[in-house]
MMTF fields as JSON, N, C-alpha, C and O atoms, coordinates in Angstrom:
{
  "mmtfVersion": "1.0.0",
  "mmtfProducer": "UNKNOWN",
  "numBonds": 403,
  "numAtoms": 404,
  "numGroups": 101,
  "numChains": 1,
  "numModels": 1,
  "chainsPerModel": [1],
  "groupsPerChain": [101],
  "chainIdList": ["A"],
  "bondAtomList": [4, 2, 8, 6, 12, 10, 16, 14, 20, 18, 24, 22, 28, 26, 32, 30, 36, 34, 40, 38, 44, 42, 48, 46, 52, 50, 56, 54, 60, 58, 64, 62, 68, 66, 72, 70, 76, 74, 80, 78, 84, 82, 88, 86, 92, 90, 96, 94, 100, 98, 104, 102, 108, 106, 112, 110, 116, 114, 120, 118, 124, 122, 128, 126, 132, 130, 136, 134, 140, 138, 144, 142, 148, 146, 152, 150, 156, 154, 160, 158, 164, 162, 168, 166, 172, 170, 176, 174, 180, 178, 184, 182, 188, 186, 192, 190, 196, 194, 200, 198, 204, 202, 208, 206, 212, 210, 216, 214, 220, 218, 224, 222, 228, 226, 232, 230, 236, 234, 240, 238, 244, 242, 248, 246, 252, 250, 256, 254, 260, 258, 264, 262, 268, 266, 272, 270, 276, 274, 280, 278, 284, 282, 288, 286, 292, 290, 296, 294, 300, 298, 304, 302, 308, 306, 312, 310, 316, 314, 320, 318, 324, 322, 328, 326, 332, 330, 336, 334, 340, 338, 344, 342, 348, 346, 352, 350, 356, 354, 360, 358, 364, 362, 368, 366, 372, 370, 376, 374, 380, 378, 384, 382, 388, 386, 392, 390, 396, 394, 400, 398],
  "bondOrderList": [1, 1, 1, 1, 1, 1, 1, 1, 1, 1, 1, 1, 1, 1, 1, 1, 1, 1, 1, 1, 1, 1, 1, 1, 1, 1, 1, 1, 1, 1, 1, 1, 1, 1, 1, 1, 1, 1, 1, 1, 1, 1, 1, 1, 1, 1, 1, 1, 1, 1, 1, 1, 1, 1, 1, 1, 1, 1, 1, 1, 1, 1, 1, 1, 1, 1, 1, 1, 1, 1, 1, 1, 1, 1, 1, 1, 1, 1, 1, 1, 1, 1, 1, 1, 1, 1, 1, 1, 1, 1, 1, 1, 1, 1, 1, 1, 1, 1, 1, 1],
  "groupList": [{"groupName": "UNK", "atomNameList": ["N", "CA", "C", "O"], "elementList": ["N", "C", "C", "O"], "formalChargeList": [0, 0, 0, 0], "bondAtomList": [1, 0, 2, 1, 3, 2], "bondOrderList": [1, 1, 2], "singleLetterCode": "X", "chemCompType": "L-PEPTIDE LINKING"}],
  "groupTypeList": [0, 0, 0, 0, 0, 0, 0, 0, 0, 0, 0, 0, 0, 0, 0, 0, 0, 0, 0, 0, 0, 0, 0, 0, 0, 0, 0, 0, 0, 0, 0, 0, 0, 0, 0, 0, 0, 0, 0, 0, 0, 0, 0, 0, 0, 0, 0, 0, 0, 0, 0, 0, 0, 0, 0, 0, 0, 0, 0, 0, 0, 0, 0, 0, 0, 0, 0, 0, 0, 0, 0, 0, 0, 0, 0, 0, 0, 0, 0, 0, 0, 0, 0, 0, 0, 0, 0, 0, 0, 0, 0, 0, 0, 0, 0, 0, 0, 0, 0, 0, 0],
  "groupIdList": [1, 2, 3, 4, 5, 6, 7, 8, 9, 10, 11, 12, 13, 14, 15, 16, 17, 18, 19, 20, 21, 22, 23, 24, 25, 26, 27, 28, 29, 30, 31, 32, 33, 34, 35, 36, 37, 38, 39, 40, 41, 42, 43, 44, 45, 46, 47, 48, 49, 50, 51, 52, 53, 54, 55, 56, 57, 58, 59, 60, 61, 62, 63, 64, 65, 66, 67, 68, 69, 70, 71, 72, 73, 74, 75, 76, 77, 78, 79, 80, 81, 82, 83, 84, 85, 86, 87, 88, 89, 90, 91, 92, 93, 94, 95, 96, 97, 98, 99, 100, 101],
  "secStructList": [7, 7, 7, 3, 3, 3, 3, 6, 6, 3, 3, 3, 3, 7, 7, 7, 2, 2, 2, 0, 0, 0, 0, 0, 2, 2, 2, 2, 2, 2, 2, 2, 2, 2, 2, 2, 2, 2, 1, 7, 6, 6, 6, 6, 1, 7, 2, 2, 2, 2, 2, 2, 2, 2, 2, 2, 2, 2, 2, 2, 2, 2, 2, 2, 2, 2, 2, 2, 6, 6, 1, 1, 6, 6, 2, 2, 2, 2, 2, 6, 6, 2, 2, 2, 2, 2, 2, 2, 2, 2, 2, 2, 2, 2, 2, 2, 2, 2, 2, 2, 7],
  "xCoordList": [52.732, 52.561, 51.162, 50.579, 50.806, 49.543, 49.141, 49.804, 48.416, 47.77, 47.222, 46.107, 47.819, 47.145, 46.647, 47.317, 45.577, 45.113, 44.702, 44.298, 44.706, 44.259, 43.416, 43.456, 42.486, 40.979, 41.004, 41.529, 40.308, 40.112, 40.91, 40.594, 42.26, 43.475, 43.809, 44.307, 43.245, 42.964, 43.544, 42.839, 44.843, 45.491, 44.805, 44.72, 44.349, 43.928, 44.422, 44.647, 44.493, 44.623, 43.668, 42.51, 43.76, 42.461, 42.601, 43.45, 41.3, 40.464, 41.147, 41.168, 41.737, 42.459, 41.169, 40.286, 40.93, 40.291, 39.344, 38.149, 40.181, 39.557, 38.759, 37.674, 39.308, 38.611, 36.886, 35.705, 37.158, 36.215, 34.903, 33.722, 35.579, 34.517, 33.625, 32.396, 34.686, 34.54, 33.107, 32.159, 33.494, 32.536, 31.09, 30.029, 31.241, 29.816, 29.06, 27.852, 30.227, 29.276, 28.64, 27.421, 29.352, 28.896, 27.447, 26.622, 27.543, 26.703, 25.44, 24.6, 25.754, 24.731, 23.998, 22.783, 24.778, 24.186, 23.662, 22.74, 24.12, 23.409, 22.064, 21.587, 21.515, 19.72, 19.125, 18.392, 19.714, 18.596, 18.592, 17.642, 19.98, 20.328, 19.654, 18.745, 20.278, 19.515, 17.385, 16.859, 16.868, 15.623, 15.165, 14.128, 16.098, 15.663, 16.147, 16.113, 16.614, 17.327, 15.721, 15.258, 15.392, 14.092, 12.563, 11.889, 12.32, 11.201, 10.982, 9.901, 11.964, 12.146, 12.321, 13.477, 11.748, 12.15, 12.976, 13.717, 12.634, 13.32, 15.058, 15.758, 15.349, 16.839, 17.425, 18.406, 17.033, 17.257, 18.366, 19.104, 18.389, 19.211, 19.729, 20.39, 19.449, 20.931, 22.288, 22.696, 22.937, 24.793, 25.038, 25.339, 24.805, 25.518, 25.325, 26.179, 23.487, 23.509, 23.788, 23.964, 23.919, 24.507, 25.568, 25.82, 27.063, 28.059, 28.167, 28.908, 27.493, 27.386, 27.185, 27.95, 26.206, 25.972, 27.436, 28.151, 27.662, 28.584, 30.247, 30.774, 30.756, 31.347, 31.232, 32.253, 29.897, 29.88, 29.528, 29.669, 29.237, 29.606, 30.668, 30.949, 31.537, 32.917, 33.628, 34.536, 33.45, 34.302, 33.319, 34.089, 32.005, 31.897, 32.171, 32.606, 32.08, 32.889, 34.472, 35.136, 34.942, 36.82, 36.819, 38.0, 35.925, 36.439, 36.101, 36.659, 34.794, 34.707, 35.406, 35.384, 36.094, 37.076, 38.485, 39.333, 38.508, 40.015, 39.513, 40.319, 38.198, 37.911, 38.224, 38.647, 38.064, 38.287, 39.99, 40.31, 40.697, 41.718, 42.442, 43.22, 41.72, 42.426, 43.345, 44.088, 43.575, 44.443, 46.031, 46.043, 47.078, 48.319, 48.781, 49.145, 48.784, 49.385, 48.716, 49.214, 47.797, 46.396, 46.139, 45.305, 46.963, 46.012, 46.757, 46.107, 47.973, 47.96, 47.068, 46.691, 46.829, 45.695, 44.505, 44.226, 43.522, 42.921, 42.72, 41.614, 43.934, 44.421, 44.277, 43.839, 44.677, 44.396, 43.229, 43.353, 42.368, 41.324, 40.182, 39.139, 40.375, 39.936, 39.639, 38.529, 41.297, 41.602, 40.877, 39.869, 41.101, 40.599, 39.186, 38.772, 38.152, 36.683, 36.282, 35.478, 37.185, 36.976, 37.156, 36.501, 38.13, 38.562, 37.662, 37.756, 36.558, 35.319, 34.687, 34.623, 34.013, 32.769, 32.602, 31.56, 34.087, 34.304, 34.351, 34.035, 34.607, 34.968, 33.513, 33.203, 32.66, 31.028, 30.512, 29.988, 30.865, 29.744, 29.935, 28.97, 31.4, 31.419, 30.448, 29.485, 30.831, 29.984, 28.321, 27.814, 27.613, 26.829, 26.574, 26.232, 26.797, 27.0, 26.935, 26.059, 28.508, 28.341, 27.457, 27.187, 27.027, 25.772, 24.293, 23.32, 24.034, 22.964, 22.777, 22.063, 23.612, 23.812, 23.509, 23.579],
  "yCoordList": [-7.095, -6.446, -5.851, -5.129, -6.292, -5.672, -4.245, -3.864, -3.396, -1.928, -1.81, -2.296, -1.236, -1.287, 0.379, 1.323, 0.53, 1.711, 1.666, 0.611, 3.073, 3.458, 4.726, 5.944, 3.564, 4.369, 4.443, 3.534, 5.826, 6.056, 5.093, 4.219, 5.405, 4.984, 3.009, 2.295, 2.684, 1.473, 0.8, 0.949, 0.11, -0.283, -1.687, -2.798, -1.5, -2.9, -3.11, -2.157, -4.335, -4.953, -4.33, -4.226, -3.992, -3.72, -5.305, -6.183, -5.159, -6.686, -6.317, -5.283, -7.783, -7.478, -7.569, -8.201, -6.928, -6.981, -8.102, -8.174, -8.908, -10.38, -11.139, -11.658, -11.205, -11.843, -10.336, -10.671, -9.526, -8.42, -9.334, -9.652, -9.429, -10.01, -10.985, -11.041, -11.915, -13.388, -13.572, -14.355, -12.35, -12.398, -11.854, -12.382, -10.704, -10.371, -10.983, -11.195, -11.442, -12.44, -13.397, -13.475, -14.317, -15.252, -15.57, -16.476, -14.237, -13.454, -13.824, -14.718, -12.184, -12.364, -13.601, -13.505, -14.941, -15.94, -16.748, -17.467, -16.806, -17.866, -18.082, -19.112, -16.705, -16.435, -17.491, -18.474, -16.903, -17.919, -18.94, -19.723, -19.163, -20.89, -21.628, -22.45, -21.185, -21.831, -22.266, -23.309, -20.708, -20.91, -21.704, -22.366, -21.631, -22.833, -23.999, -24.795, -24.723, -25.658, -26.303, -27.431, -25.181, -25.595, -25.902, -26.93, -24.212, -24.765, -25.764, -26.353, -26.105, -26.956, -28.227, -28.527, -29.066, -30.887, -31.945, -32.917, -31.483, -31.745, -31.969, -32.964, -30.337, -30.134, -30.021, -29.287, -30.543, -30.69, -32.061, -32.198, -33.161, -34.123, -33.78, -34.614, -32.65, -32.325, -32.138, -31.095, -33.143, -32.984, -31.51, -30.686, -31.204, -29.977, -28.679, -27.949, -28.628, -27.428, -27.669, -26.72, -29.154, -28.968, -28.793, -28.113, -29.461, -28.709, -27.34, -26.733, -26.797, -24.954, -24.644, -23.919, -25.237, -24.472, -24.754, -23.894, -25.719, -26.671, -25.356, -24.861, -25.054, -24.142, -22.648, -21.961, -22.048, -20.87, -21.004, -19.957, -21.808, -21.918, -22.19, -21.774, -22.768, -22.745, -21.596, -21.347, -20.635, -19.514, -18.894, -18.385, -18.524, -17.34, -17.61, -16.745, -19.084, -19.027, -18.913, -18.32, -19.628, -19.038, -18.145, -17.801, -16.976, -15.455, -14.514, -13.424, -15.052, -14.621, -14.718, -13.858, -16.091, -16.511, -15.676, -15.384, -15.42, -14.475, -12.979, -12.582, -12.328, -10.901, -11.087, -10.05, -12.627, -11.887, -11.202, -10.239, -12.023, -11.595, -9.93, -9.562, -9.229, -7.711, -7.54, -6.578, -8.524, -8.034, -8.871, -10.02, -8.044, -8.976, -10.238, -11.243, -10.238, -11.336, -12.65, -13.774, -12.377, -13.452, -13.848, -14.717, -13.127, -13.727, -14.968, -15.783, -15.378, -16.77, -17.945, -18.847, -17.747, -18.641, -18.61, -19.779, -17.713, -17.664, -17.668, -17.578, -17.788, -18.156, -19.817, -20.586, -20.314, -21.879, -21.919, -22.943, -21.493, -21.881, -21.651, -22.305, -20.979, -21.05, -21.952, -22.462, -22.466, -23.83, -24.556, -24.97, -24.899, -26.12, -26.329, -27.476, -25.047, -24.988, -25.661, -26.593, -24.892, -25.305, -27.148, -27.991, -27.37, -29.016, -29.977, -31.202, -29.138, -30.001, -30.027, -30.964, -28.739, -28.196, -28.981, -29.369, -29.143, -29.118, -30.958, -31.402, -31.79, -33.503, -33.92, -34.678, -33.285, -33.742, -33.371, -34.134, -31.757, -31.499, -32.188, -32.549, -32.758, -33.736, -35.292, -35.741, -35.744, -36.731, -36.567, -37.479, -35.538, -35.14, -35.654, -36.791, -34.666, -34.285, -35.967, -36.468, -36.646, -37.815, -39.044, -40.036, -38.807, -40.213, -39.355, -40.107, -38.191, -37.66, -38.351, -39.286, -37.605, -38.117, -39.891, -40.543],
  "zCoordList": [65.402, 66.698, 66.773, 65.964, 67.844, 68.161, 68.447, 69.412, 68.057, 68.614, 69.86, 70.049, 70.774, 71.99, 72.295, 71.877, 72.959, 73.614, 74.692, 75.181, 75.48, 76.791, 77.026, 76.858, 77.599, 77.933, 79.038, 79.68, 79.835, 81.485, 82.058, 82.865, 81.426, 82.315, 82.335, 83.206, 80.92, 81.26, 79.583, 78.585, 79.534, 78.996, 77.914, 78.438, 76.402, 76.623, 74.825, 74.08, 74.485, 73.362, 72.038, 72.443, 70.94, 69.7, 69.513, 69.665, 69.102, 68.518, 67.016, 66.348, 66.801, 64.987, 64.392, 64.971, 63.144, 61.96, 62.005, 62.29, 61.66, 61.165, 62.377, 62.118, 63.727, 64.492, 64.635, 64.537, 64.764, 64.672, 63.422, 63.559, 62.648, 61.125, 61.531, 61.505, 61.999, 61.867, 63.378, 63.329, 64.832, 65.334, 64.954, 65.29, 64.194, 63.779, 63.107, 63.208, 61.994, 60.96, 61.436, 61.285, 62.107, 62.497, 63.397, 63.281, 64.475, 65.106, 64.477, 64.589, 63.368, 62.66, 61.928, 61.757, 61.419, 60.801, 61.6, 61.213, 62.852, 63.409, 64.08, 64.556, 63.988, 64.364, 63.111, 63.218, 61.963, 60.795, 60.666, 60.664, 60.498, 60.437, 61.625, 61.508, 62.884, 64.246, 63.348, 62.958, 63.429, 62.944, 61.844, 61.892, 60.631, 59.607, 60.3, 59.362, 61.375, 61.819, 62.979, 63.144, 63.441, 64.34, 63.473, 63.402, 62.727, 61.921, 60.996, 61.022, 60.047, 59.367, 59.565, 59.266, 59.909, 61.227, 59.756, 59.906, 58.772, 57.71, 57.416, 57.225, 57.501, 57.521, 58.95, 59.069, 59.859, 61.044, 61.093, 62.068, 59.794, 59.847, 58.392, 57.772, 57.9, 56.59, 57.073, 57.584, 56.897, 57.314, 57.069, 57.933, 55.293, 55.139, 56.086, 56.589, 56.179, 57.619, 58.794, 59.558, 59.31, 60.481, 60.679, 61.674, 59.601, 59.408, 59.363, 60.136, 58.523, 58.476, 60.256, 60.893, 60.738, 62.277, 62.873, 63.387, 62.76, 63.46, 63.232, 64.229, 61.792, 61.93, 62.088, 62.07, 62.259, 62.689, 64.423, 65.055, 64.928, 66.102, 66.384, 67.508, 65.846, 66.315, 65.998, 66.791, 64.85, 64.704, 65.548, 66.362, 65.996, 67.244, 68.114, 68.874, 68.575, 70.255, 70.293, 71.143, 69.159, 69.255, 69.009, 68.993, 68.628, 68.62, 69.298, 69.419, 69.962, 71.179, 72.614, 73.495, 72.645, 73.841, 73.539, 74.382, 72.351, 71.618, 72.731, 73.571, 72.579, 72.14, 73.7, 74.212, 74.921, 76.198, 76.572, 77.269, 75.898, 76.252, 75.823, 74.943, 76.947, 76.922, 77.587, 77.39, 78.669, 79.694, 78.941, 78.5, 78.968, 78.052, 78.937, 78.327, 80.292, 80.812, 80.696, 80.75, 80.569, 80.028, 78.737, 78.482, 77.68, 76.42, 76.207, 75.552, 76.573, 76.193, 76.517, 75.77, 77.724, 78.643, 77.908, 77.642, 77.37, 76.478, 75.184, 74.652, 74.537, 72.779, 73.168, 72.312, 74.525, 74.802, 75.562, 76.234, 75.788, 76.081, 74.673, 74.695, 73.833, 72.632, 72.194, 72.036, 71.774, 71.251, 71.884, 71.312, 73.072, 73.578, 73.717, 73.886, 73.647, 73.366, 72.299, 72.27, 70.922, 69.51, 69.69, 69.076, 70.612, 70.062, 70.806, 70.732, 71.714, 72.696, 71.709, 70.913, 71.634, 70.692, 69.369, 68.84, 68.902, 67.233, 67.243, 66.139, 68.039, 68.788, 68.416, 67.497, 69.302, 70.07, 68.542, 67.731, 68.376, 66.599, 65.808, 65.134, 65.475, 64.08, 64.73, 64.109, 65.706, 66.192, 65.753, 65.099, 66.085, 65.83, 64.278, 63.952, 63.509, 62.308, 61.556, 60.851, 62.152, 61.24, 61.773, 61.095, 63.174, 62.989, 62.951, 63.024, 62.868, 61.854, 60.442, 60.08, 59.829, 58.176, 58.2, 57.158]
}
């Protein structure tokens, strides 16, 4: 069960733990990686970092599409619109990824 609180009268969901992590971190990694991904024209066709981008972009945008759902009648619609970001995003990146390599 989820923790819910109310602020200036305004009812909303806590962000669990883990999706909380999973957005900062990711956050945070993807300035460098992006930058070793541009300066470098080198590792610009390494599978392994474009995989790496490839899944920290997919865990910040599914945890960011998670963090919209505050309102309760809505978070299912957005636990599936998550999904279904991750399964565009995640389709096109492996494409990517494997005719790079």
């Amino acid at each position: 069960m989820q923790a819910e609180r109310t602020v200036f009268a305004r009812t909303f969901r806590v962000t669990p733990v883990w999706l909380w992590i999973v957005q900062r971190a990711s956050g945070v990694l993807l300035g460098p990686l992006v930058a070793i991904h541009i300066l470098v024209p080198t590792l610009a066709r390494n599978p392994a970092l474009n995989a790496l981008l490839l899944a920290i972009v997919l865990g910040h945008g599914y945890s960011g599409v998670r963090r919209l759902a505050a309102a309760k009648a809505t978070n299912a619609l957005y636990v599936l619109a998550a999904i279904g970001w991750c399964i565009v995003v995640g389709a096109f990146g492996l494409l990517i990824v494997a005719t790079v390599a």
